[in-house]
C-alpha positions as CSV (number, residue, x, y, z in Angstrom):
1,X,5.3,-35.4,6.3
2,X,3.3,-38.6,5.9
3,X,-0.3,-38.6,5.3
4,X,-1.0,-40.9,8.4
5,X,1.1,-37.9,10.4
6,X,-1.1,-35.2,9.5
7,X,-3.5,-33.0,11.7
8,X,-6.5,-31.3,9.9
9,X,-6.6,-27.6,10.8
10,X,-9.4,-25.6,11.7
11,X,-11.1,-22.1,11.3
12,X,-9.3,-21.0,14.7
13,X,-5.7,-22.8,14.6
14,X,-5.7,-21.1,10.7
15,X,-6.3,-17.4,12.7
16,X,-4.3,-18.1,14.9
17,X,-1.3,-19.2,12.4
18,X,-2.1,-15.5,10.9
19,X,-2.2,-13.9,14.4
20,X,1.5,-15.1,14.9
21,X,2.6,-14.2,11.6
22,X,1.3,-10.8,12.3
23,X,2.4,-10.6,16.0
24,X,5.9,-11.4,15.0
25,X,6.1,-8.4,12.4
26,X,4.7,-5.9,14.9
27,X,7.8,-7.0,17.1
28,X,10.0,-6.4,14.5
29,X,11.3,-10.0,14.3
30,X,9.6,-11.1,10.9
31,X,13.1,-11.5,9.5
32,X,13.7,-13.9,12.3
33,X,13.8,-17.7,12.2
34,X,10.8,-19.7,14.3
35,X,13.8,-21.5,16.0
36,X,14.6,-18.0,17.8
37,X,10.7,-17.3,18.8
38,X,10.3,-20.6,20.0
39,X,13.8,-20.7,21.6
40,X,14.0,-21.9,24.8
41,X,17.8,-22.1,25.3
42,X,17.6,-17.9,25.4
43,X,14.7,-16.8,27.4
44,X,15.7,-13.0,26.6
45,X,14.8,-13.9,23.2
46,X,11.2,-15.6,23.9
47,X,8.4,-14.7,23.4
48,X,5.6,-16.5,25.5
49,X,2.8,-16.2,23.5
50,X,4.1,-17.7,20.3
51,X,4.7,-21.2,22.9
52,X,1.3,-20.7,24.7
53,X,-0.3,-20.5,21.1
54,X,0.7,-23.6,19.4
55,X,4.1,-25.6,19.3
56,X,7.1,-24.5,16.8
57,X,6.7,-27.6,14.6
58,X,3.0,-27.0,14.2
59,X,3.6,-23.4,13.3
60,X,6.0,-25.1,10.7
61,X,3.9,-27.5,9.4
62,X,1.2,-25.3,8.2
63,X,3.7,-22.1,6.9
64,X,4.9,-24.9,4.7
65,X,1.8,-26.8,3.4
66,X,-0.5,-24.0,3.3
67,X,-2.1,-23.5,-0.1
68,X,-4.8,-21.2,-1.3
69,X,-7.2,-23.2,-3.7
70,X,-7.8,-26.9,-4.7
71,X,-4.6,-28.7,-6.1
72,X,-6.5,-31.0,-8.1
73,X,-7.9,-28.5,-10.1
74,X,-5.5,-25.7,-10.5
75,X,-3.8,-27.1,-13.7
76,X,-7.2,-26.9,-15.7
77,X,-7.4,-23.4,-14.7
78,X,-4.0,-22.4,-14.8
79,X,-5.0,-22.5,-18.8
80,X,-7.5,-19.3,-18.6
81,X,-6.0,-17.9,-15.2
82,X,-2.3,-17.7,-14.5
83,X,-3.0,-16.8,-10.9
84,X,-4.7,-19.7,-10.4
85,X,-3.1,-20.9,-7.2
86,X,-4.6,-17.3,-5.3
87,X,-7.1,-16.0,-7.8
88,X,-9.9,-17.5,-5.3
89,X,-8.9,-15.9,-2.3
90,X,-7.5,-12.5,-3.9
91,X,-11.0,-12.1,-5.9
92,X,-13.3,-12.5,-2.1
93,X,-10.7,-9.8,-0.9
94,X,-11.3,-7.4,-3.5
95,X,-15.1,-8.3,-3.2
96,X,-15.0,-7.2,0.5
97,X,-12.7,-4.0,-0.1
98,X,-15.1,-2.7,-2.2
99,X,-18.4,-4.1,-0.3
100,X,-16.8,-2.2,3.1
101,X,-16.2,1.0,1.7
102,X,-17.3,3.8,-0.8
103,X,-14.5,6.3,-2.4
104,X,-15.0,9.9,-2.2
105,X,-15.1,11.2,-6.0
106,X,-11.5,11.2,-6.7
107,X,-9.6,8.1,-7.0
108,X,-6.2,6.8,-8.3
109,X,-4.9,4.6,-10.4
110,X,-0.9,3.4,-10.6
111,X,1.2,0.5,-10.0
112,X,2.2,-1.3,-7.2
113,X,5.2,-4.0,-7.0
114,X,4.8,-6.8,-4.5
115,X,8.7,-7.4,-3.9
116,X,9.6,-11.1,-4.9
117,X,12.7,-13.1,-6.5
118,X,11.7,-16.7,-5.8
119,X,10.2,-18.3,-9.2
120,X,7.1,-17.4,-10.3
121,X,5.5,-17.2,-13.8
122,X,4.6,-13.7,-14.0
123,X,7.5,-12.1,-12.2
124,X,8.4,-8.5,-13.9
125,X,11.7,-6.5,-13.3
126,X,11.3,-3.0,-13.3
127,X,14.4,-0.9,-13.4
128,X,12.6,2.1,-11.4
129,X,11.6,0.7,-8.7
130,X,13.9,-0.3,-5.3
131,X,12.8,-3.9,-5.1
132,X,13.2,-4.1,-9.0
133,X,11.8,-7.9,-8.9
134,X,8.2,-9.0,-8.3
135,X,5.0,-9.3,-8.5
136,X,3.1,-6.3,-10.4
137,X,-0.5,-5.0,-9.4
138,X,-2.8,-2.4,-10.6
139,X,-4.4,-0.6,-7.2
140,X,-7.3,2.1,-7.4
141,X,-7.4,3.8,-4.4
142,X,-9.1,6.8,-2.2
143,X,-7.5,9.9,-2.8
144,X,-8.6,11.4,0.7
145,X,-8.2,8.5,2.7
146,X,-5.9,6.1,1.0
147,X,-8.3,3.3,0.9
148,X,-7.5,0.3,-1.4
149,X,-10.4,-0.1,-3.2
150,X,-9.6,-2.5,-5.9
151,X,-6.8,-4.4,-6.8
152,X,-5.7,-6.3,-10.0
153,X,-3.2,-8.6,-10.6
154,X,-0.6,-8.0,-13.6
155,X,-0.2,-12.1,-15.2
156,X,1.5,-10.4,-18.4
157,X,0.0,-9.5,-22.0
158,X,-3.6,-10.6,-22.6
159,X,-3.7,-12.4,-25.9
160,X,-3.2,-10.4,-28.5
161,X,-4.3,-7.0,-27.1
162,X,-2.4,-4.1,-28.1
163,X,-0.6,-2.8,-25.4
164,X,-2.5,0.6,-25.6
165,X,-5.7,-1.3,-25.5
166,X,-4.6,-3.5,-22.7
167,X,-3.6,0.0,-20.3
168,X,-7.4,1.4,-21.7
169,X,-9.0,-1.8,-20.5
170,X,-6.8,-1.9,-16.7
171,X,-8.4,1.5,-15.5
172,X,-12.0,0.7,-17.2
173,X,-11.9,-2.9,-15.1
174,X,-10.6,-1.4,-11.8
175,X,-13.7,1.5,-12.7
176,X,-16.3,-0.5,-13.1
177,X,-18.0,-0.8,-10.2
178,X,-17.5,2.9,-9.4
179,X,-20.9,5.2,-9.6
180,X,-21.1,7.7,-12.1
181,X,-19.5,11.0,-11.0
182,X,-16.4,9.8,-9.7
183,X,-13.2,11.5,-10.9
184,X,-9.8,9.0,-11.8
185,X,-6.1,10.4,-12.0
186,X,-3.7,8.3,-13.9
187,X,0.3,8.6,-15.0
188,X,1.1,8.9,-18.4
189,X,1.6,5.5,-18.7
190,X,-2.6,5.1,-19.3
191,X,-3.8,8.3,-20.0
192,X,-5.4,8.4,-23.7
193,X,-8.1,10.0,-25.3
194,X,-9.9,7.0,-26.0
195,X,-9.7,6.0,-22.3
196,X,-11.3,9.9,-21.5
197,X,-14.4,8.8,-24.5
198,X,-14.9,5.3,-22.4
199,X,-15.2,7.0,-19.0
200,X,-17.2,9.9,-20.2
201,X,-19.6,7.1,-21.4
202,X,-20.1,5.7,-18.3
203,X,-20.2,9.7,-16.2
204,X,-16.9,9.6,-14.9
205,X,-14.3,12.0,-15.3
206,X,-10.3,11.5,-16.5
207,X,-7.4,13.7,-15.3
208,X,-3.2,12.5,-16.4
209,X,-0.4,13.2,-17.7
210,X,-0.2,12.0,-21.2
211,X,2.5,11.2,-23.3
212,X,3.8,14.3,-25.5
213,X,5.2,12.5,-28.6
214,X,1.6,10.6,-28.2
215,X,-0.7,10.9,-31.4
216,X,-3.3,12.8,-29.9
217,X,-1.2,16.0,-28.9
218,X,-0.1,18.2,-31.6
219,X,3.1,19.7,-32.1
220,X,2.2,23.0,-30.9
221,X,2.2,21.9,-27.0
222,X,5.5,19.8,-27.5
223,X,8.3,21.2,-25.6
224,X,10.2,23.8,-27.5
225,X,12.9,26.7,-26.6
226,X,10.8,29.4,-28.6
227,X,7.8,29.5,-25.9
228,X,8.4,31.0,-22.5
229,X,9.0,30.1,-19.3
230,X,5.4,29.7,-17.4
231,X,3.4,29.8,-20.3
232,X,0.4,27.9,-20.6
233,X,-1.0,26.7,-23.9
234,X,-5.2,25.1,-24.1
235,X,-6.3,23.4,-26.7
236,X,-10.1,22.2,-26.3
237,X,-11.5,19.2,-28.4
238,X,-14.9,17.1,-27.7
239,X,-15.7,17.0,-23.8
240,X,-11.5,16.9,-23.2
241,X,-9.1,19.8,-22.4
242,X,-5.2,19.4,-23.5
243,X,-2.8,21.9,-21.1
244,X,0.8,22.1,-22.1
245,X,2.0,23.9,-19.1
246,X,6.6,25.0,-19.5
247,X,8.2,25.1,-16.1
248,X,11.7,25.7,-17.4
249,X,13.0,26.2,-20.7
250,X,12.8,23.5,-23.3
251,X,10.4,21.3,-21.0
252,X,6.8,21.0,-21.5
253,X,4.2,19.1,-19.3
254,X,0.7,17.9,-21.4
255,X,-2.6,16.9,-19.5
256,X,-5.3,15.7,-20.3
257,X,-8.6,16.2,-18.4
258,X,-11.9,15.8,-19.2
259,X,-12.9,17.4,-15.7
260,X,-11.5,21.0,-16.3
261,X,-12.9,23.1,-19.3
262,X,-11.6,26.5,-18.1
263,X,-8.3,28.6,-18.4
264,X,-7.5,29.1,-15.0
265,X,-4.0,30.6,-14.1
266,X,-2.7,30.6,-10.8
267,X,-0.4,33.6,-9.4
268,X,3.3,34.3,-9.4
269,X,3.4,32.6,-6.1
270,X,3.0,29.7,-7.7
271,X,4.6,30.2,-11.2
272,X,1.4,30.6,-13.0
273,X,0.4,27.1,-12.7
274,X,-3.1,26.4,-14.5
275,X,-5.5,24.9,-12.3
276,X,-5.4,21.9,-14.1
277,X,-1.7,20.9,-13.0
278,X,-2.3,22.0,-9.3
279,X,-5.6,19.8,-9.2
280,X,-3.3,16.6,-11.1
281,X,-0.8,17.2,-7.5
282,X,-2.9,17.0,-5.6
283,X,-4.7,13.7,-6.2
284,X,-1.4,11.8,-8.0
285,X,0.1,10.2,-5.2
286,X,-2.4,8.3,-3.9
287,X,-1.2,4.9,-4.2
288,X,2.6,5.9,-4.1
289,X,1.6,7.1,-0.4
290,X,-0.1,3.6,0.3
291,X,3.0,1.4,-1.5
292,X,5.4,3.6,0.8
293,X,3.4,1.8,3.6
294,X,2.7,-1.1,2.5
295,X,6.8,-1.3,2.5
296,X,7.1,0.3,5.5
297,X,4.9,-1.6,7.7
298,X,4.9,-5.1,6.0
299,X,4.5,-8.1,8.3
300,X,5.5,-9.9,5.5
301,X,8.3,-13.2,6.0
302,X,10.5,-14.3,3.7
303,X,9.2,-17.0,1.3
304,X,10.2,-18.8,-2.2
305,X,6.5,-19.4,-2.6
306,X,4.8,-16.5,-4.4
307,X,1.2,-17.5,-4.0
308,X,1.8,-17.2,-0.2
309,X,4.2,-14.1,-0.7
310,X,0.6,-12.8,-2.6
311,X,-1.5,-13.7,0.5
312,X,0.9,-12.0,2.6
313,X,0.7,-9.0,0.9
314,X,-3.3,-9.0,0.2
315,X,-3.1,-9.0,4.1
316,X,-1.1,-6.1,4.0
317,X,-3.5,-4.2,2.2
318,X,-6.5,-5.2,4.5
319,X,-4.1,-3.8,7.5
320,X,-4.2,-0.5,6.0
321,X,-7.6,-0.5,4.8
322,X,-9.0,-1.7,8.6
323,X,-7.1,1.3,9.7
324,X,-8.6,3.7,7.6
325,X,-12.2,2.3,8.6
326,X,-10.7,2.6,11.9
327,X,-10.2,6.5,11.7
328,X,-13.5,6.9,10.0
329,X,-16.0,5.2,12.0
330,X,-13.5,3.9,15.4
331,X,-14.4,6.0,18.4
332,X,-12.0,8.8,17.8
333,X,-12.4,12.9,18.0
334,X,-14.9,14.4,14.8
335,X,-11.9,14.5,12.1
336,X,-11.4,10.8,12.8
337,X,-7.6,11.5,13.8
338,X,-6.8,10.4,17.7
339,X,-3.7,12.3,19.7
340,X,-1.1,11.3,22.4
341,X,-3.2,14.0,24.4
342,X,-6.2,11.5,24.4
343,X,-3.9,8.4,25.7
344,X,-1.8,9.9,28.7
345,X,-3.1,10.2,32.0
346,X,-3.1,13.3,33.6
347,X,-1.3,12.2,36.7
348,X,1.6,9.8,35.3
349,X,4.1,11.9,36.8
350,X,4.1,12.9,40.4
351,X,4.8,16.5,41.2
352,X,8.5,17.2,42.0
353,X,9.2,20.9,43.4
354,X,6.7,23.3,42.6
355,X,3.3,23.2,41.1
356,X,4.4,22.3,37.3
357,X,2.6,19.5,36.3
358,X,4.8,18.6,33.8
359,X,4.8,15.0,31.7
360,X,6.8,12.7,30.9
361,X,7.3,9.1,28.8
362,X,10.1,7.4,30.5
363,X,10.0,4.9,33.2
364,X,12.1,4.1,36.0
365,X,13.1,0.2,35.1
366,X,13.4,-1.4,38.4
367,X,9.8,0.3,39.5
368,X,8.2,1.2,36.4
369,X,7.2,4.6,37.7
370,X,7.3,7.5,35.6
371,X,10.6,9.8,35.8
372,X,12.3,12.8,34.5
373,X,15.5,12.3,32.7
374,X,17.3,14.6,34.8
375,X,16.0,12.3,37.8
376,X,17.3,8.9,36.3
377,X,20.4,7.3,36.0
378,X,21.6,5.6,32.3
379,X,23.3,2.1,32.7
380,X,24.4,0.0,29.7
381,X,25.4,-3.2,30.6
382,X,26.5,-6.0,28.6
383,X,26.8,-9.8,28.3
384,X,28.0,-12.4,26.3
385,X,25.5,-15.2,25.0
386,X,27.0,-17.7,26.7
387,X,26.5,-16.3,30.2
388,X,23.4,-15.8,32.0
389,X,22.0,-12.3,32.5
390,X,22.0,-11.3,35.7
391,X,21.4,-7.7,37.2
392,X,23.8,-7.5,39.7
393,X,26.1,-4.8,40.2
């Protein structure tokens, strides 16, 4: 488009460009093209308020020219910060996540992969995962509530930081604006004993799986036939507690907690498990619950651009974080939870022979009143695309 073509946007047209994007995801057509929203060829397939909002060219215009920082100077600061082109924007989104809410004491950390195969400088491919290509993050959230309190970007190996040093320094940056007290779960793939000395420093508490072949656990907790099944070994050094807890023969699973400095054994109910290991299940899956959704619920188009695919996904997050502010403080019942009970009228079914005032969900098509199934009629009907739908029988 030609400079002298151009219409500057404004605070309301950009909201509403976003609205769009976000309506057309809860309708379950994100996948489709703008031709088929806008269409007006196929009225069945229209939707009216994407027209009565702004024109299908203009909605065009901006998904394609729609950047995230100042062109002129990204390249200077593409040099210290490969995220350059959304660094601005992710780092005011992060300040608000953690400005809107405060965690309960445990927290999570893991990894989170923003699916992507266009090109993009710090793209990773990790065999594990569904999506395998992307973008990586680092996410600390809420244990009790899922809330995404801090987010980090994964632009590849900082200088020449060991990569030990580089996991240590991930969960201490995510922490650090975290009050004393606060308990953090991590995979193996963090967990150290140095990481356990750096948070104890600053009051706050460690709890992982750690690596068994790592240096800090001796051979006596490695997995071994010789030691039975359910057994528990402790081993107690500084402020930290190692468990090596056997759930079958020949396997071992080490933790490391600097939260836990007693013994405790659960039942046979539940094989013996230390309390160490049942406290670790509980508060792991934090942020594998919150990537399930952020994949199940994503808004998200399709795009070759990743600082845009980034934004989309940033505005993910904030859906599921407005929602858990939602069931905290939203007019709702004490536990913050709300119930189909609390939505249906009373009276959206009239009585039909007897006094049961039974409900029901389904409505009568032609009339929109509520109806049992028994009292309704299924017809399927269909038509070609080239004919016009009509309703007569």
């Amino acid at each position: 488009m030609h400079a002298e073509h151009w219409i500057d946007t404004s605070a309301e047209e950009i909201t509403a460009f976003f609205w769009l994007l976000l309506l057309a995801g809860i309708c379950q057509r994100k996948r489709e093209a703008t031709i088929e929203l806008w269409s007006a060829d196929r009225p069945e397939f229209q939707r009216p308020v994407f027209l009565a909002t702004m024109s299908r060219n203009r909605f065009n215009e901006i998904l394609r020219y729609i950047r995230f920082d100042d062109t002129r100077t990204r390249q200077e600061r593409k040099k210290t910060v490969k995220a350059a082109a959304v660094s601005e924007v992710f780092d005011m989104f992060v300040k608000n996540c953690k400005a809107s809410y405060v965690p309960h004491g445990e927290v999570c950390v893991d990894e989170h992969l923003m699916s992507f195969r266009g090109r993009c400088p710090f793209r990773v491919y990790m065999k594990s995962k569904p999506d395998r290509f992307g973008v990586k993050m680092w996410m600390l959230c809420d244990v009790r509530t899922g809330y995404i309190w801090c987010v980090q970007i994964y632009t590849g190996k900082i200088c020449q930081k060991l990569e030990r040093e580089q996991r240590k320094q991930v969960v201490l940056d995510l922490a650090s604006d975290l009050g004393p007290g606060c308990g953090i779960t991590t995979d193996n793939f963090f967990t150290s004993l140095d990481l356990a000395r750096a948070l104890l420093a600053q009051k706050k508490t460690l709890l992982g799986t750690i690596r068994q072949r790592c240096k800090e656990v001796p051979k006596e907790l490695w997995p071994n036939k010789t030691r039975a099944e359910y057994s528990t070994l402790f081993l107690y050094m500084e402020q930290c507690m190692l468990t090596s807890y056997v759930p079958k023969k020949g396997c071992a699973v080490v933790i490391l907690s600097s939260q836990h400095c007693g013994n405790c054994v659960s039942g046979e109910e539940t094989k013996f498990k230390p309390q160490v290991i049942c406290d670790y299940n509980k508060t792991k899956g934090a942020v594998d619950t919150v990537d399930k959704m952020l994949k199940d619920y994503s808004w998200r188009r399709r795009t070759i651009r990743w600082p845009l695919a980034v934004v989309m996904d940033m505005l993910d997050m904030t859906i599921i974080n407005s929602y858990v502010l939602q069931l905290r403080i939203g007019p709702t019942s004490e536990e913050g939870t709300s119930s189909r009970a609390e939505t249906t009228p009373t009276n959206s079914v009239p009585k039909r022979g007897g006094s049961k005032d039974r409900k029901t969900l389904y409505r009568c098509a032609t009339c929109n009143r509520f109806i049992f199934q028994v009292h309704a009629v299924k017809v399927e009907t269909l038509f070609c695309t080239e004919c016009p739908v009509t309703h007569e029988e």
